[in-house]
N, C-alpha and C positions, 0 to 999 in steps of 0.2 A: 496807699490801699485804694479797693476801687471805691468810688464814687464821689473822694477829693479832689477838688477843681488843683488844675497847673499854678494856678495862683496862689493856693491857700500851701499846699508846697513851699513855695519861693519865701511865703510869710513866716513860717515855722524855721524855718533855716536863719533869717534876716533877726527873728524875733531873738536867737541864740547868739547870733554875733556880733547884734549889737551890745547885749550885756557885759562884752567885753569890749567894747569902742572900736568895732571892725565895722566896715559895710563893703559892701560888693556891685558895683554898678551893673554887672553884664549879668545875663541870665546863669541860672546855677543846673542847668540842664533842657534836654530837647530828647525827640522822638527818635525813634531807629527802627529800621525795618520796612518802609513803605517803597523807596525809591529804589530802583537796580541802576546804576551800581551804585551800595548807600551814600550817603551826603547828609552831611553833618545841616543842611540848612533845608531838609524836608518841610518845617514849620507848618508840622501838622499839629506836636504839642512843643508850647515853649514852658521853662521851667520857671514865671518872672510874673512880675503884678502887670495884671491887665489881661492873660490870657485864663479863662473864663471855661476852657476845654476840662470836661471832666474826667477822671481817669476810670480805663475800664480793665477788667483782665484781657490778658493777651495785649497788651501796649506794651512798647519796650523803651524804655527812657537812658540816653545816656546821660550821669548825672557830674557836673565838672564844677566839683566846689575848691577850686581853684583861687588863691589869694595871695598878691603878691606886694609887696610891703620896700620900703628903702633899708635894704642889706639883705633883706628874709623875704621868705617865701613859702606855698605849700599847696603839694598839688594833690586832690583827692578825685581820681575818675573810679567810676565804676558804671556796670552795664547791670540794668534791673527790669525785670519784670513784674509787670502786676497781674497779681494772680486774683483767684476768687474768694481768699482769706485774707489777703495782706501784698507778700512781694515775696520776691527770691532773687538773690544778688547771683547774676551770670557770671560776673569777674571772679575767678579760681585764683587768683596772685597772693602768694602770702602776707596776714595781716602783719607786717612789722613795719616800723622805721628805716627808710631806707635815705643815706644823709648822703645828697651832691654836692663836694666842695669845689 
């Protein structure tokens, strides 16, 4: 939502998966939209502790909570914006399980 910094993001997600003895070294998303033609390394917002960037409406975060483990795995991208209430997810992909063997 607006006015949460990129880092308190990153803590919220971190705070959840460690309760299950997961962590995640690499950031859990980034900015979209600034650069022609886009590029995933605009590092205008990162999604990770230390970036201090506050979120506002009209940013567009892509968010890659991505976790891969020995045998398993699990990939969750989505494309979001932050609006002047809250957020709206721009990824339309139906929500279901979709299993690569």
């Amino acid at each position: 939502r607006p006015g949460t910094s990129a880092e308190a993001v990153e803590a919220a997600w971190r705070k959840v998966i460690q309760r299950y003895g997961l962590k995640k070294e690499s950031r859990i998303g980034y900015s979209i939209g600034v650069a022609y033609p886009p590029d995933w390394g605009e590092h205008t917002i990162s999604l990770r502790p230390g970036d201090k960037t506050v979120l506002e409406p009209g940013n567009v975060v892509h968010s890659i909570l991505g976790m891969w483990m020995d045998g398993w795995g699990i990939e969750i991208s989505e494309t979001i914006l932050v609006t002047e209430t809250g957020h709206e997810t721009l990824t339309k992909f139906p929500r279901e399980i979709h299993v690569k063997s």
